[in-house]
N, C-alpha and C positions, 0 to 999 in steps of 0.2 A: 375678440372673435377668434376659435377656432383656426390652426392654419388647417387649409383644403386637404384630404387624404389623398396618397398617391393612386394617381390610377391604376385599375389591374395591369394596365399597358406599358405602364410608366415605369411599376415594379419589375414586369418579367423584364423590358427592356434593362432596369439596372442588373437584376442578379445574371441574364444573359452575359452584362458587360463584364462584371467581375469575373464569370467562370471564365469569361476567353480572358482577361490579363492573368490570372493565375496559372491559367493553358500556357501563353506566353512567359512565362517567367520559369517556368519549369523545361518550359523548351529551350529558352535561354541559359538555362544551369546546366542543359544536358551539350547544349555547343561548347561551350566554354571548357566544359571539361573533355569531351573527346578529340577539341582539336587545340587544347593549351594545355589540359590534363592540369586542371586546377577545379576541385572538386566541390563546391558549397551545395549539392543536393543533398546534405544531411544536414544543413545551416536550419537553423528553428526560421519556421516559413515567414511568418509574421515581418519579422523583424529584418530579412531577405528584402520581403513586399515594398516593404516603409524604403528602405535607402535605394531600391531599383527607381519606384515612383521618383522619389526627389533626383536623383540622377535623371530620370528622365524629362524633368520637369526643368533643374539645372541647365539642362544641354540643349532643350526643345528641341527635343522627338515627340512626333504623334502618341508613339504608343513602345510597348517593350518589344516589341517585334523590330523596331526601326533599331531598339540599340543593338540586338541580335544581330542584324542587318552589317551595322557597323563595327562589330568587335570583330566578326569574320573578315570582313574584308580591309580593316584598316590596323595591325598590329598595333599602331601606336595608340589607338583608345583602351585595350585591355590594361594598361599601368593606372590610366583614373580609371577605371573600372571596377580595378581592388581594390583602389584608397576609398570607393566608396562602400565594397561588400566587406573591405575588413576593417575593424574598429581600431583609433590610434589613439585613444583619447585616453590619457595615464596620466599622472605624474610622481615624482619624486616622493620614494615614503610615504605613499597611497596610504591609510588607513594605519597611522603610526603604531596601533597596539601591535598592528600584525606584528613589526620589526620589532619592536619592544619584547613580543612574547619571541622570536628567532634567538635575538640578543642575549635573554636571560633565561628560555630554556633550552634552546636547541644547542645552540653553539656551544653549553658547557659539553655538550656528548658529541658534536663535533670534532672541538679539540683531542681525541682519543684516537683520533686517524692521523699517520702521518700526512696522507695525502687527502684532496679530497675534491670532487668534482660536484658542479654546480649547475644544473639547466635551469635556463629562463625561457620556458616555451612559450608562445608567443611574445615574445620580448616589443614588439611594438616598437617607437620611436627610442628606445633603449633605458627609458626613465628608472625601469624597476631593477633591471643590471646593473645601475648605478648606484642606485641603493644599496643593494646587496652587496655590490664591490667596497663601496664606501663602508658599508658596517662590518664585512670580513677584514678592510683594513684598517679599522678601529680596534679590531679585536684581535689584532695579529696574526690574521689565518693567513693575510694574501699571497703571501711565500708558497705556502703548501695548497690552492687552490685555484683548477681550474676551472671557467666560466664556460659554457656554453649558452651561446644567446640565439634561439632561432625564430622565425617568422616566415611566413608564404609570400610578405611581398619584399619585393626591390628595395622600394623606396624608404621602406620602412627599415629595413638594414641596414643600409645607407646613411640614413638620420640616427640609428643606434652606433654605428661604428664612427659618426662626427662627434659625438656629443656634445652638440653645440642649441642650447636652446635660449628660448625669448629670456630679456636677463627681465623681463617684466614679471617674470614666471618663478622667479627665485626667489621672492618673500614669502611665496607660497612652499617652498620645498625649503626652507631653512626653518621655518615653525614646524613643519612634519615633521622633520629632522631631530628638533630639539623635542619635541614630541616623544619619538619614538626612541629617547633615551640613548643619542649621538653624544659622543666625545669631542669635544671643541664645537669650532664652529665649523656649518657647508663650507662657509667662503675658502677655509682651507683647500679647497678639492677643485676649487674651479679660478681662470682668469677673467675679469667684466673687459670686454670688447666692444666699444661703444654700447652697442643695444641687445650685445649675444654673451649669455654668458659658456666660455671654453673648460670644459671638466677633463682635469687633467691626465694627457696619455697612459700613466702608471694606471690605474683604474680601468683599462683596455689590454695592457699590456699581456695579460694572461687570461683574452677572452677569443674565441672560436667562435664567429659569426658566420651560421650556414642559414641555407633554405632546406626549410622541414616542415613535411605536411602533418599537423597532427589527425589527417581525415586516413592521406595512404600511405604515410612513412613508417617505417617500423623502429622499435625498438633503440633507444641512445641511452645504452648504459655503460658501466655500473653508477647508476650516481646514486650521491651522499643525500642531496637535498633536490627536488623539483618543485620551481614554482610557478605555477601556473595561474595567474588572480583573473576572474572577472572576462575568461576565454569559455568555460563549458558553457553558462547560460547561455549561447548564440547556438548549442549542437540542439538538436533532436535527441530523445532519450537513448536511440539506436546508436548515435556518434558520443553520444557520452561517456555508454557502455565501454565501446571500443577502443575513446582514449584515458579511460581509466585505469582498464587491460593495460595499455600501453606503457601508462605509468608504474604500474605496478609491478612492468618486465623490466624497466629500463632502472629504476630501484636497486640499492645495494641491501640485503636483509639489517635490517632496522633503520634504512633510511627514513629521510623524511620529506612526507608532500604538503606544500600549502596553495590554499586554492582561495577563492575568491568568499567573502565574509556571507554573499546570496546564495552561495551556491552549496552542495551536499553530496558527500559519497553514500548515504544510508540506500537510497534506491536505487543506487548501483549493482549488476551482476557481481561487480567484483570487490563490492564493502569487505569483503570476508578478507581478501587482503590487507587489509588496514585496517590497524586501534585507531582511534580518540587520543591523540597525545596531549594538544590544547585546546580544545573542543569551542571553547567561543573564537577562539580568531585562527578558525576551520584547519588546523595545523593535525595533518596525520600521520601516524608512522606505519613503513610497512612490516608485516608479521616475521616472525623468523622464519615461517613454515610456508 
């Protein structure tokens, strides 16, 4: 049997419902920013939608108004607030061809700078800084290379600057590893501590962990390489624009960007910045011009 069609009443009453949580949630993005000056109204809506609901559903509040409610008036909910609106979910040698193609194309042009500087824009719980550190000191760069590791939340810097993760977690980043065309083994790089595995200080030693907004920070150059994986998809095409700009100023001429394997410079305003340097595992360089 047929299930029954919604009533005309039924309907207006649902899309009624959604315009006022979408009302709600954009009111919500515009508090947050003018009185914490942390900006997600260029975050792709959708996917904003999904992690406020489960937050709200998490915490049981009535509705997004109630969490509005709450982040005004009680500072300490704004820290879970951004563990929920920003994504921490990475790990070690993520997508090993990536490093594989860094290892055996990028780093031989690399090597040709005495020095050389290194951003991890949204660096998250610090997984992909440690990749890179660990493959810069496989390759002898780490003398001559500075790290920059940045993110908008606290919490999330704080977990890149321990580097201390599940050691349940480490079967999974020693096959990346070996994957991605690694010299020895991980275990080199890190202590097992009961259930945590500790990746060793040297691998920090020569990294710069700030708070940096890729929506209203400007400009962090000259660098050699910026990597950025699996951060545009969550912008709007408007904030994608603008941190691709970004990237393109913060750029040493012929550096290099790598960005996330879903994601694309072509419908970018500022493509014209950047060649195709490894074109399947999204690795670009920027123009001389």
């Amino acid at each position: 049997m047929d299930a029954p069609l919604m009533s005309a009443e039924a309907m207006s009453a649902k899309t009624a419902s959604e315009s006022i949580e979408d009302i709600e949630i954009e009111l919500l993005l515009d508090a947050v920013y003018r009185y914490y000056h942390y900006d997600f109204r260029h975050y792709a809506r959708a996917s904003i939608k999904r992690r406020l609901l489960q937050a709200r559903k998490q915490w049981g509040y009535a509705s997004v108004s109630d969490i509005q409610s709450a982040v005004l008036r009680d500072e300490t909910i704004l820290p879970r607030l951004l563990n929920f609106l920003t994504v921490q979910v990475s790990e070690m040698f993520r997508d090993p061809s990536y490093f594989r193609a860094l290892r055996e194309k990028v780093v031989p042009h690399l090597r040709t700078y005495p020095s050389l500087k290194v951003w991890v824009a949204g660096c998250s719980n610090g997984e992909e800084l440690y990749s890179l550190s660990i493959l810069f000191a496989e390759e002898g760069l780490s003398d001559r290379t500075m790290f920059y590791a940045t993110d908008i939340n606290p919490a999330a810097l704080r977990a890149a600057q321990s580097g201390i993760y599940p050691l349940d977690r480490v079967r999974l980043f020693t096959e990346n590893h070996r994957l991605s065309g690694g010299h020895g083994s991980l275990s080199e790089h890190y202590t097992a501590d009961y259930d945590r595995a500790v990746f060793d200080r040297t691998l920090r030693e020569r990294t710069v962990f700030s708070d940096h907004s890729l929506v209203t920070d400007a400009a962090f150059g000259e660098m050699h390489l910026i990597s950025c994986r699996n951060v545009l998809i969550y912008f709007d095409r408007d904030l994608q624009d603008r941190v691709v700009g970004l990237f393109g100023e913060s750029l040493a001429r012929g550096g290099f960007l790598g960005i996330g394997s879903k994601e694309s410079l072509r419908f970018s305003a500022h493509a014209d910045m950047f060649s195709e340097f490894v074109r399947e595992e999204k690795i670009y360089r920027r123009n001389a011009r």
